[in-house]
PDB file of N, H, CA, C and O in Angstrom:
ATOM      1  N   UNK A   1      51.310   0.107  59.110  1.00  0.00           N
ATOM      2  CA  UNK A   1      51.145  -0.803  57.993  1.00  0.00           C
ATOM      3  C   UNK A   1      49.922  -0.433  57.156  1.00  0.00           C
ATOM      4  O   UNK A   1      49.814  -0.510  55.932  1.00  0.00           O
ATOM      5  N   UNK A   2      49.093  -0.049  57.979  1.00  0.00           N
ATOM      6  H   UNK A   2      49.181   0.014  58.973  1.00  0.00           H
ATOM      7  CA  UNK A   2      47.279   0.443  56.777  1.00  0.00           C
ATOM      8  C   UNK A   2      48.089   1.633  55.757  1.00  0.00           C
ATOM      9  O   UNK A   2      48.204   1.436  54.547  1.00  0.00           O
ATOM     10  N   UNK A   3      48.442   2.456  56.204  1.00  0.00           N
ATOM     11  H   UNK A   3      48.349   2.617  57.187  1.00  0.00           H
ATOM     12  CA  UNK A   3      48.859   3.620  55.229  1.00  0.00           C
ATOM     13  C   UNK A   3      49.597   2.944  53.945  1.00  0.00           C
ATOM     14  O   UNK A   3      49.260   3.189  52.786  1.00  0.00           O
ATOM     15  N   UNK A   4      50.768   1.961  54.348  1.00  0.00           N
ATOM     16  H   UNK A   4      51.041   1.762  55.289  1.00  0.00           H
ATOM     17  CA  UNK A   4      51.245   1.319  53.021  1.00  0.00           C
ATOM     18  C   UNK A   4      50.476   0.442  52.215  1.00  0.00           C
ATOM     19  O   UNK A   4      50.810   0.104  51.079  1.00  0.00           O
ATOM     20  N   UNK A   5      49.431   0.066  52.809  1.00  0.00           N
ATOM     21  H   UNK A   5      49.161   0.340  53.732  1.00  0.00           H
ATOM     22  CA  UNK A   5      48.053  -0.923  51.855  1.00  0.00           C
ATOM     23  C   UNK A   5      47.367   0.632  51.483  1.00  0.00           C
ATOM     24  O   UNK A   5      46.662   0.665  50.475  1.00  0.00           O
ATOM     25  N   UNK A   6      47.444   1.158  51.804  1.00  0.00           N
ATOM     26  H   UNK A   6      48.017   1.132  52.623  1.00  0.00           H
ATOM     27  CA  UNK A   6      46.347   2.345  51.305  1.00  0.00           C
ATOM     28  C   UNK A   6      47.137   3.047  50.261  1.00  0.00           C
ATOM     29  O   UNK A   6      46.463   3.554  49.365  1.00  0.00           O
ATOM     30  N   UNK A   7      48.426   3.183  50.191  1.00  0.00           N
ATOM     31  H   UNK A   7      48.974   2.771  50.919  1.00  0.00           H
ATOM     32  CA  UNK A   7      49.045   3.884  49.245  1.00  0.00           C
ATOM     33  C   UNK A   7      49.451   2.840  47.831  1.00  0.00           C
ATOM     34  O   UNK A   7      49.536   3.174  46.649  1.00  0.00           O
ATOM     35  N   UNK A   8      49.587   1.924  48.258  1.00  0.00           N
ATOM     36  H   UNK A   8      49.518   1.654  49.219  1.00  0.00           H
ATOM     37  CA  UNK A   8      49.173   0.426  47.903  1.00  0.00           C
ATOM     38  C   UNK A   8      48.416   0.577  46.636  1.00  0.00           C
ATOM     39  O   UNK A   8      48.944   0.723  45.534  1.00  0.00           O
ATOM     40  N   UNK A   9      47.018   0.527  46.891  1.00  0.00           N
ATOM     41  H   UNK A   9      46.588   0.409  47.787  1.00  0.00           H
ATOM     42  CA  UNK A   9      45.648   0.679  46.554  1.00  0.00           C
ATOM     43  C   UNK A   9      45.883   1.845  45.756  1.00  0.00           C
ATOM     44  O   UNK A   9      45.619   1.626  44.573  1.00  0.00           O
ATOM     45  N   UNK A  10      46.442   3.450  46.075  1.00  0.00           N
ATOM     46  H   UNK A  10      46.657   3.627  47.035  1.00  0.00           H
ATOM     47  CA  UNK A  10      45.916   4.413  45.543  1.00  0.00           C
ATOM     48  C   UNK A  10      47.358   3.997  44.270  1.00  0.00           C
ATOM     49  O   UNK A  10      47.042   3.961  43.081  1.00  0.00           O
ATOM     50  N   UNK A  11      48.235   3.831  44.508  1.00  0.00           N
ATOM     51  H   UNK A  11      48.491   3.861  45.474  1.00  0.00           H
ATOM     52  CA  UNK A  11      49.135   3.693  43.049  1.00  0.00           C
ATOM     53  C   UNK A  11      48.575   2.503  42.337  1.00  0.00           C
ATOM     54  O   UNK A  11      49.298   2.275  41.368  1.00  0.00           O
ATOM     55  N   UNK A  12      47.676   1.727  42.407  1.00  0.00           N
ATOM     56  H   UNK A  12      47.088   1.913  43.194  1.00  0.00           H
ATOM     57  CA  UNK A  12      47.292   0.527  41.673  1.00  0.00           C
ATOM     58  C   UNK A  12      46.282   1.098  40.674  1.00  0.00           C
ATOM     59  O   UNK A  12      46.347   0.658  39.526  1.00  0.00           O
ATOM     60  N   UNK A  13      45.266   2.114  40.989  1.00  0.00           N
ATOM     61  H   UNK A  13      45.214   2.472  41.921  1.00  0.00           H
ATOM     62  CA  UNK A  13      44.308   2.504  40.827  1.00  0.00           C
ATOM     63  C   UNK A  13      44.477   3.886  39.990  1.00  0.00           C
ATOM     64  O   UNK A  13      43.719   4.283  39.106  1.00  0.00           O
ATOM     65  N   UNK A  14      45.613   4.505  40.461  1.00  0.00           N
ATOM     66  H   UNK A  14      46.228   4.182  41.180  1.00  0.00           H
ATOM     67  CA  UNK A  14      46.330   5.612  39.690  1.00  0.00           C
ATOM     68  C   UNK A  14      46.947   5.317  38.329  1.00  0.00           C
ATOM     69  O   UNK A  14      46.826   5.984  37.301  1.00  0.00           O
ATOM     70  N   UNK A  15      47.604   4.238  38.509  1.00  0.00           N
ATOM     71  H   UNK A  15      47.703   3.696  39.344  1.00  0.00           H
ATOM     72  CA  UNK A  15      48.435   3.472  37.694  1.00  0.00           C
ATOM     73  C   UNK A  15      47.070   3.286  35.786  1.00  0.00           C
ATOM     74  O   UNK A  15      47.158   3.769  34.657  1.00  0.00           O
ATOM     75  N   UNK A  16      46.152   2.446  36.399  1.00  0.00           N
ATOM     76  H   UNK A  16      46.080   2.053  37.316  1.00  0.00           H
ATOM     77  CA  UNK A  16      45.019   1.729  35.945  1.00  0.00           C
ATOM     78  C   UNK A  16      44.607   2.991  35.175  1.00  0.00           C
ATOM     79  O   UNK A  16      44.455   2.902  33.957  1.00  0.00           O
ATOM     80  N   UNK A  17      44.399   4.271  35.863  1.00  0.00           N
ATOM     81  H   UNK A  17      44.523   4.343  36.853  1.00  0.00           H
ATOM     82  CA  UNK A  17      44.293   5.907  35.185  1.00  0.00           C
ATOM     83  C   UNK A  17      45.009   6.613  34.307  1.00  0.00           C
ATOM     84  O   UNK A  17      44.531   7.574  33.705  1.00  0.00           O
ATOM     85  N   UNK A  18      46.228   6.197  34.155  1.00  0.00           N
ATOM     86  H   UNK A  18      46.617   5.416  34.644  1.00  0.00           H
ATOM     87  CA  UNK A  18      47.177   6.181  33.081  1.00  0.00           C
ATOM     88  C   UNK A  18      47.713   7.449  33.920  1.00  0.00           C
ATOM     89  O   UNK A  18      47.519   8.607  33.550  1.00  0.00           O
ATOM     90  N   UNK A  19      48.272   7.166  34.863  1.00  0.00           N
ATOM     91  H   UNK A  19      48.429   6.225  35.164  1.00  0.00           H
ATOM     92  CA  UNK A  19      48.826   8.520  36.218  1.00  0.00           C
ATOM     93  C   UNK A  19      50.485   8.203  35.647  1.00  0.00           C
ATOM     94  O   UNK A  19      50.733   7.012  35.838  1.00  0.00           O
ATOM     95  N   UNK A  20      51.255   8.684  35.230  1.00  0.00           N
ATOM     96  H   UNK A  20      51.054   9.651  35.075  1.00  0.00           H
ATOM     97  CA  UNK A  20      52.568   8.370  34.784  1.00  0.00           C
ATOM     98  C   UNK A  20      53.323   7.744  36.084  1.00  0.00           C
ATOM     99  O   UNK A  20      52.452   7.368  36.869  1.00  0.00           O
ATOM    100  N   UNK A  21      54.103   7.596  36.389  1.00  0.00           N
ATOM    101  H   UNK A  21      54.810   7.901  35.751  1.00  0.00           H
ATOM    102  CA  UNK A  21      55.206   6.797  37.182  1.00  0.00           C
ATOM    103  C   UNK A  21      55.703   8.316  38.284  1.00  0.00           C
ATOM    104  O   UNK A  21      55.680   8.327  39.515  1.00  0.00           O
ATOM    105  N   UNK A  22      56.114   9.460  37.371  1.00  0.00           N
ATOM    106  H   UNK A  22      56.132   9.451  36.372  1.00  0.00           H
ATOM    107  CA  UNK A  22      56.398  10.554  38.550  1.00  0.00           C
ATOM    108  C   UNK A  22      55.311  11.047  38.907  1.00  0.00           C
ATOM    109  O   UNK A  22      55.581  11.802  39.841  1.00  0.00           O
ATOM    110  N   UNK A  23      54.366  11.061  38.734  1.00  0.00           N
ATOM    111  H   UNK A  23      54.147  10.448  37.975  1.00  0.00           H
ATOM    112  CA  UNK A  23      52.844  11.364  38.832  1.00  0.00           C
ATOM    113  C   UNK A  23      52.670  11.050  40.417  1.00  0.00           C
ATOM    114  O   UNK A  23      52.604  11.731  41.441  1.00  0.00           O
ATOM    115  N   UNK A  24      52.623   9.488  40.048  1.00  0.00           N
ATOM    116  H   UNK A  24      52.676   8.935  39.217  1.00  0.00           H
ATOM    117  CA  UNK A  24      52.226   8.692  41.542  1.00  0.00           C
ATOM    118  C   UNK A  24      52.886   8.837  42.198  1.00  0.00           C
ATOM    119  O   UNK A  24      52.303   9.286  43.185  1.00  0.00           O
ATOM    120  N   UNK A  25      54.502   8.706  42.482  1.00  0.00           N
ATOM    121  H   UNK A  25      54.975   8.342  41.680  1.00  0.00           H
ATOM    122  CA  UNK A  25      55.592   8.859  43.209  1.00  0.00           C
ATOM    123  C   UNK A  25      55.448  10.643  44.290  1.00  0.00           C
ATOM    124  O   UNK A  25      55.782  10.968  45.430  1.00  0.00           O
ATOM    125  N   UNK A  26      54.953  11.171  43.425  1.00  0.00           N
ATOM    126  H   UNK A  26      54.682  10.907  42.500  1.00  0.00           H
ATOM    127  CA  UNK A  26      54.725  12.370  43.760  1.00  0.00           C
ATOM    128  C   UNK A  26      53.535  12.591  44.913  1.00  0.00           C
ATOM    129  O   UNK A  26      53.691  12.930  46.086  1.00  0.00           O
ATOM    130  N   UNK A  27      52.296  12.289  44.200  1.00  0.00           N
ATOM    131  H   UNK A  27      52.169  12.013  43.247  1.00  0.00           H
ATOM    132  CA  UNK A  27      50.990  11.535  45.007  1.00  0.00           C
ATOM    133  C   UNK A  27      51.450  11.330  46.424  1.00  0.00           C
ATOM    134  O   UNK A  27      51.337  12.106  47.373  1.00  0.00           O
ATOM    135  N   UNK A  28      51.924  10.282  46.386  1.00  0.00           N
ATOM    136  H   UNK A  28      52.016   9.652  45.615  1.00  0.00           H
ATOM    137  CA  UNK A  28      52.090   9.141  47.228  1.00  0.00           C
ATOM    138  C   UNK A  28      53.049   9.522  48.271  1.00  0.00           C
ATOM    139  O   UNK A  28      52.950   8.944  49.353  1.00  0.00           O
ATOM    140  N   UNK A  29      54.284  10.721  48.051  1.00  0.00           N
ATOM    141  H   UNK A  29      54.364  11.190  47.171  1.00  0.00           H
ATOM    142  CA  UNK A  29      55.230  10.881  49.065  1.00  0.00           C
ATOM    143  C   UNK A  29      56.414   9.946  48.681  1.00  0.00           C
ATOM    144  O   UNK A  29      57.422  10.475  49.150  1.00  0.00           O
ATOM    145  N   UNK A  30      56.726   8.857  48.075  1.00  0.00           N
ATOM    146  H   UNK A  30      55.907   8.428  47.694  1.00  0.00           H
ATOM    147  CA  UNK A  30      57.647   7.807  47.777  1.00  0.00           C
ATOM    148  C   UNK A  30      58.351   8.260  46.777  1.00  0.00           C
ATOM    149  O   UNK A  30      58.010   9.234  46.108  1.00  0.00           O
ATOM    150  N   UNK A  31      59.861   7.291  46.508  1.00  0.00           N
ATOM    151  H   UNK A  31      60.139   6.499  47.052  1.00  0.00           H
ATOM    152  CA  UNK A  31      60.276   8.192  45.375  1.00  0.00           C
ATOM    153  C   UNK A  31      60.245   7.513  43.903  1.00  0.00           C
ATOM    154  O   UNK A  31      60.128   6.291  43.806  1.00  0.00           O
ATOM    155  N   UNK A  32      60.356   8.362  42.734  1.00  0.00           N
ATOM    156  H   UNK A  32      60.452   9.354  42.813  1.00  0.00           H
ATOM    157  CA  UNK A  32      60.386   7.420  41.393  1.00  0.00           C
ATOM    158  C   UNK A  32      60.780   6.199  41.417  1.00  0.00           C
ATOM    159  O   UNK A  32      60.185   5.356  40.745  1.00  0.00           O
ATOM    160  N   UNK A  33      62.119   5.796  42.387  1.00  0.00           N
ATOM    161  H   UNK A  33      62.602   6.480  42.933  1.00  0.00           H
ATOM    162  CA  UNK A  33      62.361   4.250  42.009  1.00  0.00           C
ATOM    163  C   UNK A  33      61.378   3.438  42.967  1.00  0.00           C
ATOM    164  O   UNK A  33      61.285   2.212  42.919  1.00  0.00           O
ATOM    165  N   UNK A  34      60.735   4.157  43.746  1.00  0.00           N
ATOM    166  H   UNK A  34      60.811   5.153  43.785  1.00  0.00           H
ATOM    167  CA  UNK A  34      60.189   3.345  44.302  1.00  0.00           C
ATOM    168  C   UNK A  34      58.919   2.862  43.900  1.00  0.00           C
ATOM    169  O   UNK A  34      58.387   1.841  44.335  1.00  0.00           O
ATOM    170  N   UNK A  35      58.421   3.690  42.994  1.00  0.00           N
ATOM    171  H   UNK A  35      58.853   4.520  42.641  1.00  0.00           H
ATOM    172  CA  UNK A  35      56.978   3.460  42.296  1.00  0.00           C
ATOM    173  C   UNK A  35      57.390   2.600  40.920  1.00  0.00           C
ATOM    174  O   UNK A  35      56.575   1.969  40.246  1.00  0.00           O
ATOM    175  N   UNK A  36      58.911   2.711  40.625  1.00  0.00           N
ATOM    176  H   UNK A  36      59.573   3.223  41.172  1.00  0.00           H
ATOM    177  CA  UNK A  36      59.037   1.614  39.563  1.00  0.00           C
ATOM    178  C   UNK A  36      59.275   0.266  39.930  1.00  0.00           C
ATOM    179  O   UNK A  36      58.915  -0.599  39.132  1.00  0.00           O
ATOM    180  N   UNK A  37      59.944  -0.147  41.243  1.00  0.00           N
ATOM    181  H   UNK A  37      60.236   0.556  41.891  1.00  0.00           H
ATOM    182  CA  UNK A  37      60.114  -1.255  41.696  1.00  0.00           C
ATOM    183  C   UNK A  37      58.533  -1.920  41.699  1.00  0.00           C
ATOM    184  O   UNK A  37      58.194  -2.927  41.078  1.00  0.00           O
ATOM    185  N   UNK A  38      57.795  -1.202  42.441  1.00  0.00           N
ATOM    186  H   UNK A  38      58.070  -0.384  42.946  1.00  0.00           H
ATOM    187  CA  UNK A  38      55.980  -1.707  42.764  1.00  0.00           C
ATOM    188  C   UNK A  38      55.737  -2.611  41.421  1.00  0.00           C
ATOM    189  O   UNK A  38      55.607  -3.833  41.499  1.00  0.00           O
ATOM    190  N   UNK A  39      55.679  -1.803  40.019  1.00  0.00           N
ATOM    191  H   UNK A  39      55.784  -0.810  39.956  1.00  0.00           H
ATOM    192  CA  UNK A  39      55.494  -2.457  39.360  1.00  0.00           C
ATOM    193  C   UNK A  39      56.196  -2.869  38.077  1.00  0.00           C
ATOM    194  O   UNK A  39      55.805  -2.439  36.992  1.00  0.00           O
ATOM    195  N   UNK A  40      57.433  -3.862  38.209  1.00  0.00           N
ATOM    196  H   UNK A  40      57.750  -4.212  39.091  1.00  0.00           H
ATOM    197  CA  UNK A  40      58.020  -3.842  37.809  1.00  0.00           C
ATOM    198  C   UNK A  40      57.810  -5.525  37.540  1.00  0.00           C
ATOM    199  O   UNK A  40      56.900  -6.014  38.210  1.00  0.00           O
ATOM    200  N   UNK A  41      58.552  -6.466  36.634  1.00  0.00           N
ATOM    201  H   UNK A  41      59.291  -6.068  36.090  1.00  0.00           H
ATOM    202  CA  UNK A  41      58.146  -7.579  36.435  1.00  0.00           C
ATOM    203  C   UNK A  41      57.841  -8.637  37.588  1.00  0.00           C
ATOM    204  O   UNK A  41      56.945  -9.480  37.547  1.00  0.00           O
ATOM    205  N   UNK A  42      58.629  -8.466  38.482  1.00  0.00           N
ATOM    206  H   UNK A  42      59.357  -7.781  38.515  1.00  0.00           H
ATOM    207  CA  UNK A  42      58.611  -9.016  39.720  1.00  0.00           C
ATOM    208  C   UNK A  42      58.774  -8.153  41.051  1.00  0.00           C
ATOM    209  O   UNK A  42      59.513  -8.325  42.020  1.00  0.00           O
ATOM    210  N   UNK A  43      57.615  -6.937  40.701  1.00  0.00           N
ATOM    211  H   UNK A  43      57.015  -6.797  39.913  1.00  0.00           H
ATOM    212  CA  UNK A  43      57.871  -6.442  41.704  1.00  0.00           C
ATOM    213  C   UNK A  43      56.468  -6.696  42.623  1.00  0.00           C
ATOM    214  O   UNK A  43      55.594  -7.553  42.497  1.00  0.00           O
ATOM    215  N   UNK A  44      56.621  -5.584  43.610  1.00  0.00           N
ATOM    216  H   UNK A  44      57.332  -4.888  43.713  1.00  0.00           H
ATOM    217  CA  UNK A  44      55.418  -5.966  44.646  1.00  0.00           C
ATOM    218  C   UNK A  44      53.938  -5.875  44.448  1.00  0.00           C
ATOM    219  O   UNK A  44      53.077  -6.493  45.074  1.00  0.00           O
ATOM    220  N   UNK A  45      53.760  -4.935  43.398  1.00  0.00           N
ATOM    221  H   UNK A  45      54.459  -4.434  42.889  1.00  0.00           H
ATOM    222  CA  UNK A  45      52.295  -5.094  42.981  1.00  0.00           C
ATOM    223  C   UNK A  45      52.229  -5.321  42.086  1.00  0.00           C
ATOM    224  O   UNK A  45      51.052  -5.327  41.724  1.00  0.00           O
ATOM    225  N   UNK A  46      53.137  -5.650  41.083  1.00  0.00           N
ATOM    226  H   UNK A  46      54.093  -5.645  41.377  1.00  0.00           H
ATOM    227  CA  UNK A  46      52.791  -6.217  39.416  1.00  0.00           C
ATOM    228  C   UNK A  46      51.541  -7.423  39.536  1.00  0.00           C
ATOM    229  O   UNK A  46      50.536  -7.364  38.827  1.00  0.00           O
ATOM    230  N   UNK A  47      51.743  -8.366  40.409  1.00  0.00           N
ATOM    231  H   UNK A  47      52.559  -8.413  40.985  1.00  0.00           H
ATOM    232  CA  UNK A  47      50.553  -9.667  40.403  1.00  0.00           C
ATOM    233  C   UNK A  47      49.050  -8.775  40.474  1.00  0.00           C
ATOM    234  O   UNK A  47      48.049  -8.885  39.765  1.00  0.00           O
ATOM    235  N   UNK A  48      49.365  -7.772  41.736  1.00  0.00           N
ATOM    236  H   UNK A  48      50.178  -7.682  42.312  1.00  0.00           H
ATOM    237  CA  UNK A  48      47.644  -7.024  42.111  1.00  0.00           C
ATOM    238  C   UNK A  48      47.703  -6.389  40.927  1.00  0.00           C
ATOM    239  O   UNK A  48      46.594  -6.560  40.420  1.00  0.00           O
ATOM    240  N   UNK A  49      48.482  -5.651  40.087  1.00  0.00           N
ATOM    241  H   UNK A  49      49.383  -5.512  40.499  1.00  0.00           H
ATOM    242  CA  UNK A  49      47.863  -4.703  39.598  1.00  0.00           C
ATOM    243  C   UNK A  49      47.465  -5.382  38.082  1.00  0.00           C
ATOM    244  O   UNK A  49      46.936  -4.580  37.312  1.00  0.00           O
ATOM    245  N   UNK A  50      47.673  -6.865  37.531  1.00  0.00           N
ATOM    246  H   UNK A  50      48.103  -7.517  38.156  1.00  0.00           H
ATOM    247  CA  UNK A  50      47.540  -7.367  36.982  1.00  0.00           C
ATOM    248  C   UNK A  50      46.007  -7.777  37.245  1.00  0.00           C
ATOM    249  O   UNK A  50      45.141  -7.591  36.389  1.00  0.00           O
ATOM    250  N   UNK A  51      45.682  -8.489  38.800  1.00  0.00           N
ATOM    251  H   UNK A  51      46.385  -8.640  39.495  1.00  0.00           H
ATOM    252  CA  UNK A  51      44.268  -8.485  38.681  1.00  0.00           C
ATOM    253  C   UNK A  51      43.226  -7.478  38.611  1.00  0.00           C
ATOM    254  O   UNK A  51      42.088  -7.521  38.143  1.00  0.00           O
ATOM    255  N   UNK A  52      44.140  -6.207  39.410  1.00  0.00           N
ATOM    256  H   UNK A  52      45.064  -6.172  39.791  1.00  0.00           H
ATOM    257  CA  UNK A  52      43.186  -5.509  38.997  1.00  0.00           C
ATOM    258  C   UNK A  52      42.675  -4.947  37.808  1.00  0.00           C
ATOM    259  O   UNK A  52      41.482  -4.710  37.615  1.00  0.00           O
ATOM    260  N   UNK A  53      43.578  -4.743  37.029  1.00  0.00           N
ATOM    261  H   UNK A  53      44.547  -4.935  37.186  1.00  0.00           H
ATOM    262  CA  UNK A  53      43.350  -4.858  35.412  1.00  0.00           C
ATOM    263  C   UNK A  53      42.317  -5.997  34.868  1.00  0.00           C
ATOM    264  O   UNK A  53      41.453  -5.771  34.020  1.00  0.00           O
ATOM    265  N   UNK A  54      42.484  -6.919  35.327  1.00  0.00           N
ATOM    266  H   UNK A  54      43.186  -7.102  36.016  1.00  0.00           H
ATOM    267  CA  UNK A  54      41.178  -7.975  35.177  1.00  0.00           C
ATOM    268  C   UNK A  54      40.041  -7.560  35.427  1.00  0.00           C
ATOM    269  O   UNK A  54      39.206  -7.314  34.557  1.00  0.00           O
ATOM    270  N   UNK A  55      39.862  -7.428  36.678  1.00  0.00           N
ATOM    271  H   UNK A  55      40.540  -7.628  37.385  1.00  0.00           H
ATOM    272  CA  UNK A  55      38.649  -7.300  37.068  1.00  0.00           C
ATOM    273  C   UNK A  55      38.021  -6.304  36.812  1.00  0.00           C
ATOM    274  O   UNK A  55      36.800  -6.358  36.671  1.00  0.00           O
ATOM    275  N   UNK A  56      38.709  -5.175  36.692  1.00  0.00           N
ATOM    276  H   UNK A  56      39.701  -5.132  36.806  1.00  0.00           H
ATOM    277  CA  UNK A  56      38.344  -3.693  35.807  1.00  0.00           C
ATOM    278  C   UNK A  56      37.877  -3.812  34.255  1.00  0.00           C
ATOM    279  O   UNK A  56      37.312  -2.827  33.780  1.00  0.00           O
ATOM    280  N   UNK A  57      38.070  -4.918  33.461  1.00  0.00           N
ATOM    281  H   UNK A  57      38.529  -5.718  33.848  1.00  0.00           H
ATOM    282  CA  UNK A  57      37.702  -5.303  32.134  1.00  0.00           C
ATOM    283  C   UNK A  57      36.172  -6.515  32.172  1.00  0.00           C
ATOM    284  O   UNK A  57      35.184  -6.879  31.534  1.00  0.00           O
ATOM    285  N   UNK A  58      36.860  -6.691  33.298  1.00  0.00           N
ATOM    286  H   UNK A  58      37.663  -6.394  33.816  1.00  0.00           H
ATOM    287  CA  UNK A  58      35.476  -7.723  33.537  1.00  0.00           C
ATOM    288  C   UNK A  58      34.448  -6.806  33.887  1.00  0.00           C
ATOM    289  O   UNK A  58      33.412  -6.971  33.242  1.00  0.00           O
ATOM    290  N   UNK A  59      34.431  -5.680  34.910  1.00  0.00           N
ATOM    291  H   UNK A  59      35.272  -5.546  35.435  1.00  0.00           H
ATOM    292  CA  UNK A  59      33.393  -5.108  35.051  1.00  0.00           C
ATOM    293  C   UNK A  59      33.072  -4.356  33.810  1.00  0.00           C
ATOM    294  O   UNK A  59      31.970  -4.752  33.429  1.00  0.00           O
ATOM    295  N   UNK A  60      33.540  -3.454  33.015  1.00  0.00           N
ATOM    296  H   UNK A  60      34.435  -3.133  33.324  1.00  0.00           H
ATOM    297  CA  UNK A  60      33.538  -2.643  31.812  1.00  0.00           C
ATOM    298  C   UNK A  60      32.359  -3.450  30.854  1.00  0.00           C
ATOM    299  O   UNK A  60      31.416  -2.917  30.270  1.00  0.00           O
ATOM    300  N   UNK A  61      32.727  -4.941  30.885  1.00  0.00           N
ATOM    301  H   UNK A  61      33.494  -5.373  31.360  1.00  0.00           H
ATOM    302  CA  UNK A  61      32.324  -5.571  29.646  1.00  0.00           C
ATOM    303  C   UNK A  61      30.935  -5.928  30.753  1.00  0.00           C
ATOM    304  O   UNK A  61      29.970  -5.963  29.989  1.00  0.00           O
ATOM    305  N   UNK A  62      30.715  -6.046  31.373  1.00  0.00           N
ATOM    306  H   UNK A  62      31.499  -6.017  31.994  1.00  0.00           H
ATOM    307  CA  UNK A  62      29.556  -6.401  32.429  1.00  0.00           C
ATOM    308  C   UNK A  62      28.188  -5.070  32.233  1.00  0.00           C
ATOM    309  O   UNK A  62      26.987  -5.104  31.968  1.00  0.00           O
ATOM    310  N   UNK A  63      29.284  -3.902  32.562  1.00  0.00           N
ATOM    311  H   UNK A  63      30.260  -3.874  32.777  1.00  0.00           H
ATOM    312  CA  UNK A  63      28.301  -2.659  32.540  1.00  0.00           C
ATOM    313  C   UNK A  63      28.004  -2.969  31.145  1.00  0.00           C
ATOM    314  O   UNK A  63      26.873  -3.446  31.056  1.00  0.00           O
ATOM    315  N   UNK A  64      28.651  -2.866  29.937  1.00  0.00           N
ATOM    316  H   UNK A  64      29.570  -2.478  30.009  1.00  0.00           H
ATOM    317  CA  UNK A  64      28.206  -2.509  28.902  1.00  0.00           C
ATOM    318  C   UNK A  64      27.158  -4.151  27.914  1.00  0.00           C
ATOM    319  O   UNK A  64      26.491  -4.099  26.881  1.00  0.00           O
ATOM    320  N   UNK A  65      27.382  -5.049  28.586  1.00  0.00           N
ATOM    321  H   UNK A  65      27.924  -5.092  29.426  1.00  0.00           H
ATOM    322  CA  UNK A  65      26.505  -5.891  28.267  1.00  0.00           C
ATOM    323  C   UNK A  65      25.088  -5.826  29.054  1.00  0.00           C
ATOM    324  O   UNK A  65      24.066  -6.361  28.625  1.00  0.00           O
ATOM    325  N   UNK A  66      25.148  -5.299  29.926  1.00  0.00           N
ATOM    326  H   UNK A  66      25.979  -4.864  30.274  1.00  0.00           H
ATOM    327  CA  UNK A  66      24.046  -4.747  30.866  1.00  0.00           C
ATOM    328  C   UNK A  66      23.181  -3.899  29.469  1.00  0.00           C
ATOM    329  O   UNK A  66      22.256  -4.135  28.692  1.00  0.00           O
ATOM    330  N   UNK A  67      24.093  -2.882  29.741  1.00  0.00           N
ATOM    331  H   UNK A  67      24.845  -2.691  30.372  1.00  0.00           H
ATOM    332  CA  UNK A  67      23.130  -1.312  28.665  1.00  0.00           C
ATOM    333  C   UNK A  67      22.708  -1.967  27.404  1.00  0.00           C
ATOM    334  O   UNK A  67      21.624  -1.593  26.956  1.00  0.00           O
ATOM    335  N   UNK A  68      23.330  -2.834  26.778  1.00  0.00           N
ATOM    336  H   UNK A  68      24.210  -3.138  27.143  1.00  0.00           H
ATOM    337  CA  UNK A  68      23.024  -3.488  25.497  1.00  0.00           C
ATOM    338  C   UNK A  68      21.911  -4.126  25.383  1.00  0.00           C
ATOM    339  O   UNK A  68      21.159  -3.889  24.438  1.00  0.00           O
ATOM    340  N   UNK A  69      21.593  -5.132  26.415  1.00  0.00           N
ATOM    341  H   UNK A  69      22.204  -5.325  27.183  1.00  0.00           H
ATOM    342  CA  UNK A  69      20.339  -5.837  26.978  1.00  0.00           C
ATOM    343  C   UNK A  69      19.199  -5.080  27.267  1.00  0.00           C
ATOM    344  O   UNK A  69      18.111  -5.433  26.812  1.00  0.00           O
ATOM    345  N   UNK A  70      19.351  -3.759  28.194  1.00  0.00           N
ATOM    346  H   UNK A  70      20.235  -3.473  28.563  1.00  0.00           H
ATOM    347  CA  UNK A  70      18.158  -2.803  27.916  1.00  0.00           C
ATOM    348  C   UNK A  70      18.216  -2.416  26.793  1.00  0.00           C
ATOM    349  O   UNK A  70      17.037  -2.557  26.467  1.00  0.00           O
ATOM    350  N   UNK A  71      18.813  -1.945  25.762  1.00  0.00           N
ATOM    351  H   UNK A  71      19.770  -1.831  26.027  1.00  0.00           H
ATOM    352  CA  UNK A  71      18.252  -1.727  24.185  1.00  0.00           C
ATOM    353  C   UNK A  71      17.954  -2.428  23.313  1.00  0.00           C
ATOM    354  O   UNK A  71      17.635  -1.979  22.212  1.00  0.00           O
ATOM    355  N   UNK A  72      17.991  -3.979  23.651  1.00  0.00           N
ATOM    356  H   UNK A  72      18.250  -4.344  24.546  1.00  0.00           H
ATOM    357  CA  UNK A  72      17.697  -4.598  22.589  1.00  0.00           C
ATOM    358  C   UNK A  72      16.545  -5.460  23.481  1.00  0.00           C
ATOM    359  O   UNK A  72      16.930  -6.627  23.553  1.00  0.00           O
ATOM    360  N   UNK A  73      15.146  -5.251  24.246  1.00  0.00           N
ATOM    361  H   UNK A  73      14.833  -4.303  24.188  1.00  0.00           H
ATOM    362  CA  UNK A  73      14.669  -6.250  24.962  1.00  0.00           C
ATOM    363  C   UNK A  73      14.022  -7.580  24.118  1.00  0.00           C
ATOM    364  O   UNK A  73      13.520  -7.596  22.994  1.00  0.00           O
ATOM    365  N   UNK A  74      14.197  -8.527  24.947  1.00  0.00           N
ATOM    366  H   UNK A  74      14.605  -8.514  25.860  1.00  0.00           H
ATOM    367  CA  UNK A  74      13.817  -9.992  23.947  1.00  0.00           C
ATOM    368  C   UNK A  74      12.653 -10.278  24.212  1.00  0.00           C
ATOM    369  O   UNK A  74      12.037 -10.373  25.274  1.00  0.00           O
ATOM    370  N   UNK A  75      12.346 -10.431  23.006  1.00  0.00           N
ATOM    371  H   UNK A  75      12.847 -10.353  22.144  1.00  0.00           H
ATOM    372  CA  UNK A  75      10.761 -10.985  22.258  1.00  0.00           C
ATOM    373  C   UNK A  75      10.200 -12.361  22.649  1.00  0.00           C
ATOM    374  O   UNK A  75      10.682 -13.416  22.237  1.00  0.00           O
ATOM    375  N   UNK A  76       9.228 -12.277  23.408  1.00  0.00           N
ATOM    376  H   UNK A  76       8.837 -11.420  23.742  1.00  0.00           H
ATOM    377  CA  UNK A  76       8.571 -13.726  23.763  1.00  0.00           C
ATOM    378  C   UNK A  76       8.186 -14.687  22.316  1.00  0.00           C
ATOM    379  O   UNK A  76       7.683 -15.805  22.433  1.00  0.00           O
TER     380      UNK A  76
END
């Protein structure tokens, strides 16, 4: 079962990389329909790979409000 959370993980993350659909399938050992079912409207990782898309924008905008704050430091 770890190997299918791990392959899991690596097509979510591949996916997020703009890794095409035969890309990952390939990767991964699984076949094209099976990397289209994963994320497909109701498929098995559409919900994760939806958050992870979240949380990947949340961090982006985090780092870069970070760097912004060191260049602009505020004036007592």
């Amino acid at each position: 079962m770890r190997k299918f959370k791990e392959k899991f993980k690596m097509a979510i993350d591949m996916k997020w990389k703009g890794f095409k659909y035969p890309e990952i399938a390939e990767k991964l050992g699984v076949s094209l329909d099976t990397v289209k079912s994963w994320f497909r409207s109701n498929g098995l990782l559409r919900i994760h790979y939806e958050d992870y898309v979240h949380d990947q924008l949340l961090e982006h905008e985090s780092e870069r409000q970070n760097r912004d704050a060191g260049k602009h430091p505020k004036t007592p």
